[in-house]
Each structure stands twice: as structure tokens, then as C-alpha cells.
C-alpha positions, 0 to 999 in steps of 0.5 A: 500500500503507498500511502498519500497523507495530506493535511489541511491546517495542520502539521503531519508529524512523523509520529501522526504519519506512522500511526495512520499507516500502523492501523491502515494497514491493519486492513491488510488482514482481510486480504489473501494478498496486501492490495497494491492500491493508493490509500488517500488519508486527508487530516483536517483542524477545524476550530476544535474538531478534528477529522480524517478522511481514508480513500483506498481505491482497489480494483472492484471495491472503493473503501471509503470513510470519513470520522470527526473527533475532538481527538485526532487518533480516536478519530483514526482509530474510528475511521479505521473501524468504519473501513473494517465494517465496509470490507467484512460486509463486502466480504459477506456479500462477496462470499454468499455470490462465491458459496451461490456459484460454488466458485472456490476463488475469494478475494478476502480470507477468512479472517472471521477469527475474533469477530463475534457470531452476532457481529457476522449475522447482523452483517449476513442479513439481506438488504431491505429496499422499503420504497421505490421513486419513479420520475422523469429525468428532465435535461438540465444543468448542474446549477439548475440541478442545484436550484431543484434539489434546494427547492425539494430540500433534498441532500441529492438530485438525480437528473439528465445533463443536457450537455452530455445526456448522461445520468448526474447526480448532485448533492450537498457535502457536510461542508454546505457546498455542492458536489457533482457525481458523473459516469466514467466512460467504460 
């Protein structure tokens, strides 16, 4: 794992740099094989609060989490369980589609060992759709998306860009500002 730590209003130490890179790499336990993968950490100060950000993109799997403490170790300790919980419930789900096609191939190992049966089964239950939205996607651009969204006081609008007719999604951040979800060519 190459690790990329930034910080925003605040020195990373040494001392803060080979904590971040001790517990993420903690992750690698999950694996059959250490990922050769970036990992992004972005350490912020704001006021008192403290927050990280961890982005590890892998080939079919984006981990990604985000924590706020007044403590910034407690707040990595935090972000570094968050992924934890991402890659065993990836784990699940990938394995019960591996046990399904009785394909012997896993990308995780077994790893369960010290995770408590209760921990395994919430995980293992399905997830439950409760309802379903059907609407028009009306041409329009990201600033009209914006001003749609605002109006409905939603955090995310869905709707057709009329420069590219494709699918976008805008939404707005815990910052109060607008971000913009595009398809990447495939």
C-alpha cells in the first residue's frame, strides 16, 4: 500500500504519519494478498474538531470513510473501524455470490477469527429496499440541478445533463457546498 497523507491546517508529524499507516494497514488482514492500491488519508483542524478522511481505491471495491473527533487518533482509530465494517460486509456479500456459484476463488480470507457470531449475522442479513421513486429525468444543468434539489430540500438530485445526456447526480457535502457525481466512460 503507498500511502498519500495530506493535511489541511495542520502539521503531519512523523509520529501522526506512522500511526495512520500502523492501523491502515491493519486492513491488510482481510486480504489473501496486501492490495497494491493508493490509500488517500486527508487530516483536517477545524476550530476544535478534528477529522480524517481514508480513500483506498482497489480494483472492484472503493473503501471509503470519513470520522470527526475532538481527538485526532480516536478519530483514526474510528475511521479505521468504519473501513473494517465496509470490507467484512463486502466480504459477506462477496462470499454468499462465491458459496451461490460454488466458485472456490475469494478475494478476502477468512479472517472471521475474533469477530463475534452476532457481529457476522447482523452483517449476513439481506438488504431491505422499503420504497421505490419513479420520475422523469428532465435535461438540465448542474446549477439548475442545484436550484431543484434546494427547492425539494433534498441532500441529492438525480437528473439528465443536457450537455452530455448522461445520468448526474448532485448533492450537498457536510461542508454546505455542492458536489457533482458523473459516469466514467467504460
Amino acid at each position: 500500500m503507498n500511502f498519500n497523507i495530506r493535511g489541511e491546517n495542520i502539521e503531519v508529524t512523523e509520529a501522526l504519519r506512522n500511526y495512520v499507516e500502523k492501523k491502515v494497514t491493519k486492513l491488510t488482514k482481510y486480504f489473501n494478498e496486501t492490495p497494491n492500491s493508493d490509500v488517500h488519508v486527508n487530516l483536517k483542524v477545524n476550530n476544535s474538531e478534528q477529522s480524517i478522511e481514508v480513500t483506498i481505491p482497489m480494483k472492484g471495491l472503493l473503501l471509503r470513510a470519513e470520522e470527526r473527533h475532538l481527538d485526532l487518533y480516536a478519530a483514526i482509530d474510528l475511521v479505521v473501524e468504519k473501513l473494517e465494517r465496509q470490507i467484512r460486509k463486502h466480504k459477506t456479500k462477496v462470499n454468499r455470490k462465491f458459496r451461490a456459484a460454488d466458485n472456490a476463488k475469494h478475494m478476502f480470507t477468512n479472517g472471521t477469527e475474533g469477530i463475534s457470531t452476532q457481529v457476522l449475522e447482523e452483517e449476513d442479513e439481506e438488504l431491505e429496499i422499503v420504497r421505490e421513486k419513479r420520475f422523469d429525468l428532465k435535461p438540465m444543468d448542474a446549477e439548475e440541478a442545484i436550484m431543484q434539489m434546494d427547492l425539494l430540500g433534498h441532500s441529492f438530485f438525480v437528473f439528465s445533463n443536457a450537455e452530455t445526456s448522461k445520468t448526474n447526480v448532485v448533492y450537498r457535502r457536510k461542508d454546505g457546498k455542492y458536489g457533482l457525481i458523473v459516469p466514467e466512460e467504460v
